[in-house]
C-alpha positions as CSV (number, residue, x, y, z in Angstrom):
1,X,-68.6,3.1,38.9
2,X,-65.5,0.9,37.9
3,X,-63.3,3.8,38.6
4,X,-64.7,2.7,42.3
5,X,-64.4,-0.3,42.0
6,X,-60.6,0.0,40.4
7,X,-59.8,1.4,43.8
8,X,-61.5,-1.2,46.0
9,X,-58.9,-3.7,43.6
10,X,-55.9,-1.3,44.7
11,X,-57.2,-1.2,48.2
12,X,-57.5,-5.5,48.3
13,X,-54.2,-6.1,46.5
14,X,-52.1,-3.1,48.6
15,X,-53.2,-2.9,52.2
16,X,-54.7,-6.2,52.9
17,X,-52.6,-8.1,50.5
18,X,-54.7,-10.7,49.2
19,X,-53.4,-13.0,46.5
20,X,-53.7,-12.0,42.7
21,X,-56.8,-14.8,41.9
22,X,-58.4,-13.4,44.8
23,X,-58.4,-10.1,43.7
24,X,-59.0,-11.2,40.3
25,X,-62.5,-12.9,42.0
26,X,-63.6,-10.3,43.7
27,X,-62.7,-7.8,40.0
28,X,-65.7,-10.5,38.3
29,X,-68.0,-10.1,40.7
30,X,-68.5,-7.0,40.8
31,X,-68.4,-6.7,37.0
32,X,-71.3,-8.7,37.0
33,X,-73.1,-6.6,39.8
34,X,-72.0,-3.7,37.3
35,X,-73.5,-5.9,34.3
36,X,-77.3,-6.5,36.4
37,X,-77.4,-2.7,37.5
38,X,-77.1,-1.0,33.9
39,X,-79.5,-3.7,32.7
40,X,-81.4,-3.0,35.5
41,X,-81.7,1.0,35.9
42,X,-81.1,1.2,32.2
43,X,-78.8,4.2,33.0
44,X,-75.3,4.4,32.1
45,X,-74.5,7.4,34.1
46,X,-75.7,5.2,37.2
47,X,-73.9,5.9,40.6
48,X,-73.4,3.6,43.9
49,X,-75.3,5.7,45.7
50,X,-78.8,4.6,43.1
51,X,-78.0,1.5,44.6
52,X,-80.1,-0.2,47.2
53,X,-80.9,-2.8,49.1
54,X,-83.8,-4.1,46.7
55,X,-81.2,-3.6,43.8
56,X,-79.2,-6.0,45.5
57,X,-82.0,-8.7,45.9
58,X,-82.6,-8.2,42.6
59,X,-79.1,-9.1,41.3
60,X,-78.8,-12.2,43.6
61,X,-82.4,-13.2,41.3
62,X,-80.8,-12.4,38.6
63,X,-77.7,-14.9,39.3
64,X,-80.1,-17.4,40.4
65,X,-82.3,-17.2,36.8
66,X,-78.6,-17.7,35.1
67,X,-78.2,-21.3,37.4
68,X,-75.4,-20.2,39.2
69,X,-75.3,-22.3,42.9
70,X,-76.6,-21.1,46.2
71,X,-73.0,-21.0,47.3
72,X,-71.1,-19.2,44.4
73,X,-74.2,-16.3,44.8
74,X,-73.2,-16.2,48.7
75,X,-69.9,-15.9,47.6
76,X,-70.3,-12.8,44.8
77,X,-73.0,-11.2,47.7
78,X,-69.8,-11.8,50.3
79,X,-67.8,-9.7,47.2
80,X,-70.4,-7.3,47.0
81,X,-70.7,-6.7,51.1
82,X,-67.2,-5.9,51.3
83,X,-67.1,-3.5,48.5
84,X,-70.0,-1.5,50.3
85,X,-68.4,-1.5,53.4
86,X,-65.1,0.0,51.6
87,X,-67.4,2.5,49.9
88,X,-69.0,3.9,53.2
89,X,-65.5,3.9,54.9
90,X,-64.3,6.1,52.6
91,X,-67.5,8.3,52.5
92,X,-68.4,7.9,48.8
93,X,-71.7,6.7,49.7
94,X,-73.7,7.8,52.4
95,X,-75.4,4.1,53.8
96,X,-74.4,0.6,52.9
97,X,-77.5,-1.3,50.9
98,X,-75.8,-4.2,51.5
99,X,-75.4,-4.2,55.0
100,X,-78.6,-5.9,55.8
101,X,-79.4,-8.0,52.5
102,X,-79.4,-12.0,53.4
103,X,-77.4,-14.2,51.1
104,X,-79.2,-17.6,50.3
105,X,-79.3,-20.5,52.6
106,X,-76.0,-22.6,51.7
107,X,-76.7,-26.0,50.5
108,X,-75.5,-28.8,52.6
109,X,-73.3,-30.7,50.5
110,X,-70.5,-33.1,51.2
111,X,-67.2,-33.1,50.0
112,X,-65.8,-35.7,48.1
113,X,-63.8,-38.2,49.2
114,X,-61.6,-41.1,48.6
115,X,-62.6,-44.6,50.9
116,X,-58.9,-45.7,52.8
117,X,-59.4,-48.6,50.4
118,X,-59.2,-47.0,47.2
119,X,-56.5,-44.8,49.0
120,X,-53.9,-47.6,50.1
121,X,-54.7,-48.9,45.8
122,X,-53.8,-45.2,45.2
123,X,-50.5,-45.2,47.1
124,X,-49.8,-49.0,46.1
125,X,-49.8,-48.2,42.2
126,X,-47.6,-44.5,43.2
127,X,-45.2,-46.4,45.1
128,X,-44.8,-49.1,42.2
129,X,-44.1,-46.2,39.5
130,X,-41.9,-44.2,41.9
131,X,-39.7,-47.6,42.5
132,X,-38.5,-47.3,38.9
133,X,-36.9,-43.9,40.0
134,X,-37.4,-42.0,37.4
135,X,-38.3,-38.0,37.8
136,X,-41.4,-38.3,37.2
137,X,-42.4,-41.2,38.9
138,X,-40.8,-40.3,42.1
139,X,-42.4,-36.4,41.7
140,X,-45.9,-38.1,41.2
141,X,-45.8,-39.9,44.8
142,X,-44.2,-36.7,46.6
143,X,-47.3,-35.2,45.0
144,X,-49.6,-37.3,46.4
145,X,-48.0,-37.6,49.8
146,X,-48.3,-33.6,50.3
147,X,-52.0,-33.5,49.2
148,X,-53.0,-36.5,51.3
149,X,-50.5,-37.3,54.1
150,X,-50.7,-33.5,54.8
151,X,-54.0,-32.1,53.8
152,X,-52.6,-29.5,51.8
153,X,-54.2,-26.9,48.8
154,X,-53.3,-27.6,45.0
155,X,-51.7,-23.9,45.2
156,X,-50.1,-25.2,48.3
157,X,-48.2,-27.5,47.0
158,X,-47.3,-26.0,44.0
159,X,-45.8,-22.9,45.3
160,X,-43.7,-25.2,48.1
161,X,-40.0,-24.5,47.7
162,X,-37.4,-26.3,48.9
163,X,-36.6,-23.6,51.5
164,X,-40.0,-24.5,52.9
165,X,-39.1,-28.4,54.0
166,X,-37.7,-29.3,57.2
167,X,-37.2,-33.0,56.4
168,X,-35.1,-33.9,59.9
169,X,-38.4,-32.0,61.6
170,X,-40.5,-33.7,59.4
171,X,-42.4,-30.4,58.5
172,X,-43.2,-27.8,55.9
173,X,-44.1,-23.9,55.8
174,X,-46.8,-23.5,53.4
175,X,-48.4,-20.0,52.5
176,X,-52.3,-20.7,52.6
177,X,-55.2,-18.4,52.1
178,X,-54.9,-14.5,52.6
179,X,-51.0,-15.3,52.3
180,X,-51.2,-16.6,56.0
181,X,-48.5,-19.5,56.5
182,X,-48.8,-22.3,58.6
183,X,-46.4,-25.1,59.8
184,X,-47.9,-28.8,58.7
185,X,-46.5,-31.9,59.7
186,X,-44.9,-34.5,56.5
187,X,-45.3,-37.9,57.1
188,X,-42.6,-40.5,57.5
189,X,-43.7,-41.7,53.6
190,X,-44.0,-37.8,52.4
191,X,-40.2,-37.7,53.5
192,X,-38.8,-41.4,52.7
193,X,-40.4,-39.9,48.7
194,X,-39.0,-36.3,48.6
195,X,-35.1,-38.0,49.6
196,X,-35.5,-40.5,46.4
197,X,-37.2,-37.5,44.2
198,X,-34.3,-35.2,45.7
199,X,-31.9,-37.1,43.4
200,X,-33.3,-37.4,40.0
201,X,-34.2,-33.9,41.0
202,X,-30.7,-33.2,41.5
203,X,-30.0,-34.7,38.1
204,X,-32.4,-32.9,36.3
205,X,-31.1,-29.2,37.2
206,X,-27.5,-30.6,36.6
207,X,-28.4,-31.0,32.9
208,X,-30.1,-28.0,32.3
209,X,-28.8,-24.2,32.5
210,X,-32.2,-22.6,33.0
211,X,-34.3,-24.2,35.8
212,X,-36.5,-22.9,38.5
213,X,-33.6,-23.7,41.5
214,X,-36.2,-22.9,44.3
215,X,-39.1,-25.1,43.5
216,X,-39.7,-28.2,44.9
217,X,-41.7,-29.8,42.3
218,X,-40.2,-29.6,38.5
219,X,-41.4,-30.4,34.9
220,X,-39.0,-32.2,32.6
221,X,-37.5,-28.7,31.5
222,X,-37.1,-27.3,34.7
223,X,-39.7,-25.1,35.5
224,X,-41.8,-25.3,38.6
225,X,-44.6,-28.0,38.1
226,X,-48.2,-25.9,36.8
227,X,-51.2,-26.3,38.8
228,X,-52.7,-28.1,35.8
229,X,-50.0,-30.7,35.7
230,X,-50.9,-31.2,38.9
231,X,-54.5,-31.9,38.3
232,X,-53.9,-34.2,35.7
233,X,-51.2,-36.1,37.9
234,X,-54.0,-36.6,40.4
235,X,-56.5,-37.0,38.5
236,X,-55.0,-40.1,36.3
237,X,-54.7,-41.7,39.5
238,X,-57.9,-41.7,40.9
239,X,-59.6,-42.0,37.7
240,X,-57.4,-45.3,37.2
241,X,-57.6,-46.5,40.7
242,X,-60.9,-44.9,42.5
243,X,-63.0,-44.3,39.5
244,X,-62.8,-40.7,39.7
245,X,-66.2,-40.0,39.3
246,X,-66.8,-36.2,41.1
247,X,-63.6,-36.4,42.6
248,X,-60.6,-33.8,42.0
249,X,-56.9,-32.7,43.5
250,X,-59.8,-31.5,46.5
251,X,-60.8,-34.7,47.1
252,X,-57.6,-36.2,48.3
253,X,-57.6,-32.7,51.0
254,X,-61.1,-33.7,51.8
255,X,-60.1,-37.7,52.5
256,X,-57.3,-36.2,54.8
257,X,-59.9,-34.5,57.0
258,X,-62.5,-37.1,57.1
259,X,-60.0,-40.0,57.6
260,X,-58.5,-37.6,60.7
261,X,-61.9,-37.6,62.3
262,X,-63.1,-41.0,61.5
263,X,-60.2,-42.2,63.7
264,X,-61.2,-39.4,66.3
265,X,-58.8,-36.5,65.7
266,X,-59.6,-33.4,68.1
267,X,-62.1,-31.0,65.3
268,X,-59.9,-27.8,66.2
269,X,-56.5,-29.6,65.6
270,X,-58.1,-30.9,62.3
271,X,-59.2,-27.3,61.4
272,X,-55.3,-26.2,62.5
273,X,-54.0,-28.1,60.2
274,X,-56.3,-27.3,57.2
275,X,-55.4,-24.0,57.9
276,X,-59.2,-22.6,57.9
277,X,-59.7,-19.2,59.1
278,X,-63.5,-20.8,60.8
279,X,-64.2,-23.9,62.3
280,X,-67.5,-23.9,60.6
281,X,-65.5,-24.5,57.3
282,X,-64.1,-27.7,58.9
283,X,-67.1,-28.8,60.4
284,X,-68.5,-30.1,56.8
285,X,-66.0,-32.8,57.7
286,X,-67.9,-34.3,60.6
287,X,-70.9,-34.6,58.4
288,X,-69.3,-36.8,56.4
289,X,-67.9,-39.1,59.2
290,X,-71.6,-39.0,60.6
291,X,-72.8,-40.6,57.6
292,X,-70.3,-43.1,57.9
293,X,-71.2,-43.4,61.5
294,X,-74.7,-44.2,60.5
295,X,-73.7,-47.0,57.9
296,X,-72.2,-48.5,60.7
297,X,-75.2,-48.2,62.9
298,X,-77.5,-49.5,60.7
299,X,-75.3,-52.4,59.3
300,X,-74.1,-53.6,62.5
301,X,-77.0,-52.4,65.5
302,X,-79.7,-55.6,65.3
303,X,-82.6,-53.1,66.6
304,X,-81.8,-50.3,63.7
């Protein structure tokens, strides 16, 4: 069975290209399918072909006994659905069980977000460090300009080189999901912070011998900036500034979206420049502004 699924890896990773974690995701999910189906069957010789369609109810149980959420189980059933469908392209199995098993009905959960309030404190306290121009000070703001001014991913920004900025167009190319780049717009702030970080930036590989040359956003050493420096970056900010209760590098993504359609931005230019593949995955967005919408109504409406 994992010799199968060792090719299905090959398969994601070579012909359609998907990026390393997502290959990596869809490698655990089916180890834990693989993990349910032995304890299951109680066979070790067991083969995809045992495997049907009540199996597969049976492992989405199984996740749900162990508390995992509706939507991670959707998502390891999503894993599993594709894996069949490679299997039964390639003829290994004769029907796909999994063709016509229901995932769970996905929770309806908003996104968190940061009020325009707590964001203008956010920016205020940035701008205030950034003004003593030092590297890190004036990285921190460019930081929070790229995940809020243009809506972008934590791997987004990360991985942005300084190939990838077109300051006079006031734009970027960013390589999203799937590897699938987009064009986003910078904002006049985003590009007024990258010029002043441009120069301690400058500074910093003039000093050093060994530094990543390409990437836009640099540690003290050199190197490009982790995804987990990120986080804390961000997350000292709204922690200091917006309380930071349940909110994360995401959040300031999310408050991008919901701050676009609170002051009516077009839903499918919104979902453009997320760079979602469906508009159902930006539509969680006007759910949020609908609550908002309603606090309104019932504050302000004297019959509500």
């Amino acid at each position: 069975m994992k010799s199968d699924v060792r090719d299905f890896l090959i398969h994601l990773a070579d012909e359609r290209q998907l990026a390393g974690t997502t290959v990596a995701g869809y490698d655990r999910d089916l180890h834990d399918l693989i993990e349910f189906l032995t304890g299951y069957r109680g066979a070790a010789d067991l083969g995809w072909s045992d495997v049907d369609r009540l199996a597969l109810r049976g492992f989405m149980g199984w996740l749900d006994r162990k508390g995992l959420s509706r939507r991670t189980i959707a998502r390891k059933l999503s894993a599993v659905r594709a894996f069949f469908r490679f299997m039964y392209r390639e003829t290994r199995i004769a029907s796909d069980p999994a063709r016509l098993v229901k995932g769970p009905k996905a929770e309806k959960r908003l996104p968190g977000y940061v009020g325009k309030s707590d964001i203008d404190s956010i920016f205020r306290t940035a701008e205030a460090a950034a003004a003593e121009n030092t590297l890190q000070g004036t990285r921190n703001l460019v930081i929070l300009e790229l995940l809020y001014g243009s809506g972008l991913r934590l791997a987004e920004v990360q991985g942005l080189d300084m190939e990838n900025l077109d300051l006079p167009g006031r734009q970027a190319r960013v390589l999203g999901k799937g590897n699938k780049e987009r064009i986003v717009p910078l904002t006049r702030a985003a590009i007024i912070a990258i010029r002043r970080y441009e120069s301690r930036r400058m500074e910093l590989l003039g000093s050093r011998t060994e530094v990543d040359v390409g990437a836009l956003l640099l540690n003290a050493r050199g190197n490009r900036l982790s995804r987990r420096s990120i986080q804390n970056v961000v997350r000292t900010f709204l922690e200091d500034t917006a309380g930071g209760e349940g909110l994360s590098t995401h959040s300031l993504r999310h408050s991008f979206a919901t701050h676009l359609l609170d002051a009516g931005a077009d839903l499918m230019a919104v979902k453009e420049l997320l760079g979602h593949a469906s508009l159902s995955t930006t539509q969680i967005y006007t759910h949020t502004s609908k609550e908002r919408l309603r606090g309104v109504y019932d504050r302000a409406h004297p019959r509500s």
